[in-house]
N, C-alpha and C positions, 0 to 999 in steps of 0.2 A: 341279116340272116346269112350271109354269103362271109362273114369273116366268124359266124359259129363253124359253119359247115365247112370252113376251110380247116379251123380247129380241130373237129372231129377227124377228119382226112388225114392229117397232121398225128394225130395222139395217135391215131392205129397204126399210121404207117411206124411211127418209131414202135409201139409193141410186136409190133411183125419183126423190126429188129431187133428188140428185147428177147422176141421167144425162139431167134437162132442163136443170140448171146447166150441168155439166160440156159439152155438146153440144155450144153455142154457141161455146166459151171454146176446147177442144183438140180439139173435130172428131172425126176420124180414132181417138184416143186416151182416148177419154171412156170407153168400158167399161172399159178395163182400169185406168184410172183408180178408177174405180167401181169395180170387182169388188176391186183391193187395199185399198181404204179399207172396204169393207162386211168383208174376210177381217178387218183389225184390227179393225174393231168389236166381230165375233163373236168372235175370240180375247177381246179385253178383259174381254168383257162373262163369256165363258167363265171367266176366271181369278178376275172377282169373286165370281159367283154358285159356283163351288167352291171356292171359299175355300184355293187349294192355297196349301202353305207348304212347297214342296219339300221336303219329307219322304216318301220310301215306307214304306208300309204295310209290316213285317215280323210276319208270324207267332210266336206264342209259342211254338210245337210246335218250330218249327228246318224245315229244307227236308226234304222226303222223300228216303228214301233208296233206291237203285236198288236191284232184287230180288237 
C-alpha cells in the first residue's frame, strides 16, 4: 500500500510540474493535457505495482450454483 501511495504522490507531484510547463506552451489546453498524461501514469504505475498478467483468478470449487 505504501509504494501505491507513494505512486500517487509521485504522478501529482510531476502534473503540478506539467501544468506550470504545460501553461505556457498550450494555454487553454494544458489541464487536460495534464489530467491525460497524470491518468497514464497512474494506470502505468497501476499495472506494475500489480503485477497483472492477464490472467483471472478462477476458483477451484467451479461457480455456484443457482438454488
Amino acid at each position: 500500500m505504501n509504494k501505491a501511495a507513494g505512486v500517487v504522490i509521485a504522478m501529482f507531484t510531476v502534473g503540478v510540474g506539467m501544468m506550470t510547463l504545460f501553461g505556457s506552451v498550450l494555454g487553454a489546453y494544458a489541464e487536460a493535457a495534464t489530467l491525460a498524461l497524470v491518468g497514464v501514469g497512474l494506470f502505468a504505475g497501476s499495472s506494475v505495482l500489480g503485477g497483472s498478467s492477464g490472467k483471472v483468478a478462477v476458483p477451484s470449487t467451479g461457480v455456484a450454483k443457482e438454488a
